[in-house]
N, C-alpha and C positions, 0 to 999 in steps of 0.2 A: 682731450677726452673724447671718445668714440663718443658717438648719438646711439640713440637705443632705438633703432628702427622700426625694431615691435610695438615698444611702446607710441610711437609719432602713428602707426597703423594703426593701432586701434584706439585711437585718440580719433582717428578719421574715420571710425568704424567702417573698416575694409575689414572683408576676410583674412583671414591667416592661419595658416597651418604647422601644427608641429608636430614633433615625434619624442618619442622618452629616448635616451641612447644608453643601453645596460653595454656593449661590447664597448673593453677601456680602450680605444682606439684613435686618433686622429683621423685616420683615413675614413672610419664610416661617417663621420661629420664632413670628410669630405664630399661624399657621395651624398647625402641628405643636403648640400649645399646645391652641388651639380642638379640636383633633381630638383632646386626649386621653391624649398620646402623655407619659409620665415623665422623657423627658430628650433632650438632644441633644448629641450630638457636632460644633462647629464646625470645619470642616478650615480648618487652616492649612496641611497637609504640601501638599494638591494644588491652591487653592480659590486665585483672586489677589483676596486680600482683604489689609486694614491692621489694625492695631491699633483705631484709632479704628470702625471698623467693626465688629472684634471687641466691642466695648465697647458698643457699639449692641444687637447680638445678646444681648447677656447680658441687658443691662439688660430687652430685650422678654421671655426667659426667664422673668428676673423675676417679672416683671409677667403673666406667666402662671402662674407657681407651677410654672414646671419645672427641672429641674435642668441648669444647663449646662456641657458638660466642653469640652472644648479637644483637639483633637488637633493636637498640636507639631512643626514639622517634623523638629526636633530636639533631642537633649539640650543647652540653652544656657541658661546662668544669664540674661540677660538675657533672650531669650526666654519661658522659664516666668514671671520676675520679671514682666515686662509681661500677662500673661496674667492670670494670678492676679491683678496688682493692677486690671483690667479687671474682677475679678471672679467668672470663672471657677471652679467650686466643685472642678475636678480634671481633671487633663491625660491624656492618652490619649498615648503614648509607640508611634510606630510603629519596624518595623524593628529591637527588642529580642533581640539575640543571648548577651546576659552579663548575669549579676547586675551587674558592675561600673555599668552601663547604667543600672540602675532606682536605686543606691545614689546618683549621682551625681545625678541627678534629684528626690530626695526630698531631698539636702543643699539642692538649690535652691527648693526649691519649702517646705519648713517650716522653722517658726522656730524657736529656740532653746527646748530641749534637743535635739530632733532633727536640725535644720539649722542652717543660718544663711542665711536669706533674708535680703533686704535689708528694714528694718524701712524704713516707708512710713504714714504716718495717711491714707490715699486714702479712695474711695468704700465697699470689700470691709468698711472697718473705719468707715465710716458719719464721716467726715473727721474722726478723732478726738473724735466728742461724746461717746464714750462710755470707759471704762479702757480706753488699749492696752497693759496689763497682758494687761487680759483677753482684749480682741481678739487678742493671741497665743497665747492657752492655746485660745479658742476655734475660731482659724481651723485650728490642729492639728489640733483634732477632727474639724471637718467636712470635710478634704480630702481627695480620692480620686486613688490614685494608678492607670493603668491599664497596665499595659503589652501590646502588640500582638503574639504568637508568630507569624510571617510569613515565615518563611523553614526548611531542614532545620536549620540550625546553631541556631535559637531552640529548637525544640523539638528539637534534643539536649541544650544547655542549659534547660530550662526549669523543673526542680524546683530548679536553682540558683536562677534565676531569683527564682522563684515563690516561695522562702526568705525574703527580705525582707520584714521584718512589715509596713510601710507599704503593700503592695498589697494592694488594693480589690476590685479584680477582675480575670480577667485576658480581653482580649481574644484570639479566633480570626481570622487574615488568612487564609482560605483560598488569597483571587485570587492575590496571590504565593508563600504557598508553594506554591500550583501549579505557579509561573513556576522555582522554585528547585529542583525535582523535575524540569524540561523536561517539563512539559506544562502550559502556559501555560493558562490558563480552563477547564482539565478540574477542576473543582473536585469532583467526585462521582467522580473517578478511584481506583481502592482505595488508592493507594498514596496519595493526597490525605489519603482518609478515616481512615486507616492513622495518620498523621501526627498529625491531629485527636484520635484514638484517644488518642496518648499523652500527647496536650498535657490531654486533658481527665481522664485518669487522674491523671496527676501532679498536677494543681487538686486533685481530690478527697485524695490525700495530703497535700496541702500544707495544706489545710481554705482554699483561696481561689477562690472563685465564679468560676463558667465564664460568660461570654456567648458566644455564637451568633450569627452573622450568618445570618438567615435567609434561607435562598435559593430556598425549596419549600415547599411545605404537608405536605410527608411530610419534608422535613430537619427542619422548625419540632416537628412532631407525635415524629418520633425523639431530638431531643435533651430536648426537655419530658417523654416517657416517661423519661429517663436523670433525671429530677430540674434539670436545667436551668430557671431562672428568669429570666435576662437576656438579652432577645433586641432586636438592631439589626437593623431590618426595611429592610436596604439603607441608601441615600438620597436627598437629596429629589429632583434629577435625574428619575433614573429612574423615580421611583416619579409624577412628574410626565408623563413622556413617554410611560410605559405608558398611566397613565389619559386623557392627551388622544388617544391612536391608539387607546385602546380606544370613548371615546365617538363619535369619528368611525367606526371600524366599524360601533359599532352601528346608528348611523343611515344609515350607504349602507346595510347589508344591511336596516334596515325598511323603503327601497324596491327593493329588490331588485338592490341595487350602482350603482346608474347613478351616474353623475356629476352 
């Protein structure tokens, strides 16, 4: 059974960085590996990709030594089931409004004494070469659960929430609850940040680690003063499109714009 690297980091509260990954690819896990980066977030919620695909992803995670979570479109025993046995070392839960939400999700996602997943000797547990006694005692350990506070109704619930001893850590959606306040991509809006405020007070009550979507070099710099260690530096998308418009910039402007 792999170790979950991420989780042994910020158990040591070290920094760690990660990325969303929407392109169904292997290869760009490769590169987020190559560059460094501690984990990745594969979207299922927005991303038209397959399972078999997903399984691809991990596998190149792997094989970079990074850690890779899942984000699920939704709470479905079948769903998580197929993730997890793809590999996946822990699921990223969006649109999280009730503890019920995250309880139901850690029934499906661990094994017994905690849940009851569906027992499987697949890849995660190395095809049974090894005890799946043990393979179940161990896959408990290493699995993280995350859920995504995204909306006003999440973080009104969210010390409920955030109760549930199986959560890992818990994510920040700013982009929507912007949408869910009516002021849709005002993310730096006070009542945005307001919101953020309480989600990440209530983590520190709760003793369960806050990430950050980084979206500035002064949001990055303000939550890491707060003691913040988990930061998703966007995804790859965009962090892709910035950098091909920014090197084409710079070379019209080193000859002085022309075409």
């Amino acid at each position: 059974m792999r170790k979950n690297k991420l989780k042994e980091k910020i158990s040591r509260g070290e920094p760690v960085y990660g990325l969303f990954v929407s392109i169904p690819h292997p290869i760009v896990i490769e590169l987020i590996g190559h560059a460094e980066y501690d984990f990745v977030i594969i979207d299922y919620e927005h991303a038209s990709t397959n399972m078999e695909t997903i399984e691809d992803m991990v596998r190149a995670a792997e094989l970079l030594d990074i850690t890779p979570l899942v984000r699920i479109s939704k709470v479905d025993r079948i769903e998580i089931l197929k993730v997890l046995d793809c590999g996946a070392q822990g699921i990223v839960i969006p649109h999280v409004e009730c503890k019920e939400q995250v309880e139901e999700a850690v029934r499906y996602a661990y094994y017994h004494p905690i849940g009851a997943r569906s027992l499987n000797s697949g890849r995660p547990g190395a095809f049974a070469k090894y005890s799946l006694t043990d393979y179940i005692s161990e896959a408990n350990e290493e699995l993280l659960i995350v859920p995504m506070i995204e909306s006003v109704e999440g973080v009104k619930e969210c010390e409920s929430i955030l109760s549930v001893p199986q959560v890992g850590f818990v994510l920040e959606g700013a982009a929507d609850l912007s949408q869910s306040l009516s002021l849709p991509w005002d993310t730096e809006h006070p009542k945005v940040q307001r919101n953020l405020d309480i989600l990440y007070e209530a983590s520190r009550r709760c003793r369960v680690p806050y990430a950050a979507v980084s979206r500035s070099l002064d949001g990055h710099r303000k939550w890491a003063d707060r003691s913040v260690r988990i930061f998703v530096l966007g995804d790859d998308r965009n962090t892709a499109f910035r950098a091909y418009r920014q090197k084409r910039d710079d070379y019209r402007k080193a000859i002085g714009g022309r075409e």
